[in-house]
C-alpha positions in Angstrom: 0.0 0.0 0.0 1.5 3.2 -1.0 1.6 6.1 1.5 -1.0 9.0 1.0 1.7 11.8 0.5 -1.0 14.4 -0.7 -3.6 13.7 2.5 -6.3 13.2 0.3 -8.1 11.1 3.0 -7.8 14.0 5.0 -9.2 16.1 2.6 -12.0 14.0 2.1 -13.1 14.0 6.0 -12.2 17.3 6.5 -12.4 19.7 3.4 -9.7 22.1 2.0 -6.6 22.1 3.9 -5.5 25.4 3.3 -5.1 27.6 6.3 -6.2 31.1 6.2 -3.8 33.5 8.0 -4.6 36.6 9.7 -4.3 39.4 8.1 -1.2 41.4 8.3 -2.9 44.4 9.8 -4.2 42.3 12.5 -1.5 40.9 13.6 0.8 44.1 13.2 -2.4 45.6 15.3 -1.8 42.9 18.1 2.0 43.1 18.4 1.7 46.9 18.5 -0.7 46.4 21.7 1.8 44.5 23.4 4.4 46.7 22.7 2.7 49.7 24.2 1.8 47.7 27.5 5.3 46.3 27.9 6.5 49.6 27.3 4.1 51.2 29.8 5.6 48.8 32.3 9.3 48.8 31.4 10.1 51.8 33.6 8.5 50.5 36.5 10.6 46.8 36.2 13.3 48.3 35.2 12.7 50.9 38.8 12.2 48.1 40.8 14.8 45.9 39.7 17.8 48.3 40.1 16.4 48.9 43.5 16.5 44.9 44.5 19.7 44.6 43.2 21.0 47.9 44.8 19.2 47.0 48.4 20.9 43.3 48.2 24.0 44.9 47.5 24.2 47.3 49.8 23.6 44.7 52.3 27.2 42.9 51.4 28.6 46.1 52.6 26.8 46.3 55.8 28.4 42.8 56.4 31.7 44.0 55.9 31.3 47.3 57.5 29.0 46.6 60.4 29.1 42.8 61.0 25.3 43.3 60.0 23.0 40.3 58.9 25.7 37.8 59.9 28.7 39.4 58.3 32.1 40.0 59.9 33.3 43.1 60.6 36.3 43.6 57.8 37.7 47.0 58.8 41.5 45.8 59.4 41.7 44.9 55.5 41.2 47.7 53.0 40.4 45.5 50.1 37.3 44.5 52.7 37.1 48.1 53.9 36.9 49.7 50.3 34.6 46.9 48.9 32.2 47.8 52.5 32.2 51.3 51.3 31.2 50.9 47.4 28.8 48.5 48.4 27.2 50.3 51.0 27.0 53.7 49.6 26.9 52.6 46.4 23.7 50.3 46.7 22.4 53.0 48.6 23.1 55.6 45.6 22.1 53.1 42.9 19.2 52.3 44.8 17.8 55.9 44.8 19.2 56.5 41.4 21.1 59.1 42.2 24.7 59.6 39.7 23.5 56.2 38.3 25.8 55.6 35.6 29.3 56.6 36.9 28.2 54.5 40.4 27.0 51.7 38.3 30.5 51.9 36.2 33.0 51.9 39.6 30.6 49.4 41.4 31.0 47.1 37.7 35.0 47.1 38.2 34.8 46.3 41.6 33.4 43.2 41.0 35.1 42.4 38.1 38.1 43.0 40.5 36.2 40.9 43.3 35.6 38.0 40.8 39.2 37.9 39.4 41.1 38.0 42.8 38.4 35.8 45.2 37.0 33.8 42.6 38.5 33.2 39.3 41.8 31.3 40.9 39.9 28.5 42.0 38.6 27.8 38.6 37.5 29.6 35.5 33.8 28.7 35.6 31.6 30.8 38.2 29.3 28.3 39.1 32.3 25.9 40.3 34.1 29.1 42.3 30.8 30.1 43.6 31.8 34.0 41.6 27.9 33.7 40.0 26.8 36.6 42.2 29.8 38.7 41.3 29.8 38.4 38.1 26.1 39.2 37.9 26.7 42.0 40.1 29.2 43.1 37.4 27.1 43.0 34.6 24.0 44.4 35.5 26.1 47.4 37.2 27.8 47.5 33.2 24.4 47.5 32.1 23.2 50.2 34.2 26.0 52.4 33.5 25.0 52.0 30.2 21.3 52.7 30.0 21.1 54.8 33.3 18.4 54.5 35.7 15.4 55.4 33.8 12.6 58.1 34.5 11.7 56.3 38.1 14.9 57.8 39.7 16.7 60.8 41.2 18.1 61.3 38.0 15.3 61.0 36.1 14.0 64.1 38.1 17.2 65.8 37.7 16.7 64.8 33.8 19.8 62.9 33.7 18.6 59.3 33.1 
């Protein structure tokens, strides 16, 4: 028995099998609706996910510099000492979105610098040398350097975003 390559049994059962795509206008009405919602909400992620980052951040350096949440006190080293400082103040300033994009760019280096002197020796990959949260850290503080903080910020009132 030879294989029905053309579905004509189909066809039979069912009718015509041609499919009738929406029209072009609809769909280019539909993908501009989405477009416009995400954008509507885009500041407000983008708002709240520089502050989680900045507030979780900002907690590494009240470790270091208070002994809070658990930490150790790290004042006698000034690698410890300067990271407690960026990451305090600096989660604090990113946070509130205030000189976003130079913050963002010192904060990026200094877990760059974190991830190559703590991390990267024990192995390249970061989730074997347990870097994942530096270099994350690092990237979305490049990122924010880049874009800035965005209209739901201190600079955004100042019209720097």
């Amino acid at each position: 028995m030879e294989p029905d390559l053309k579905n004509t049994w189909m066809e039979a059962e069912l009718g015509p099998l041609e499919v009738q795509a929406p029209s072009l206008a609809k769909r280019s009405e539909t993908i501009t609706e989405g477009t416009q919602t995400m954008s509507k909400i885009e500041n407000v992620v983008l708002a709240l996910t520089r502050i989680v980052f900045a507030l979780l951040f900002a907690c590494h350096g009240a470790q270091k510099l208070f002994g809070a949440f658990g930490g150790h006190r790290m004042l006698h080293n000034p690698w410890f000492l300067t990271a407690g400082i960026l990451e305090f103040g600096g989660g604090i300033l990113i946070g509130l979105g205030l000189f976003t994009r130079p913050v963002a760019f010192i904060l990026s280096g200094e877990m760059a610098v974190a991830y190559f002197r703590a991390h990267f020796p024990t192995g390249f990959w970061p989730i074997l040398n347990h870097g994942e949260l530096a270099v994350l850290y690092c990237f979305f503080y490049l990122y924010l350097a880049a874009r800035g903080a965005g209209p739901i910020s201190v600079d955004g009132a100042r019209g720097k975003a």
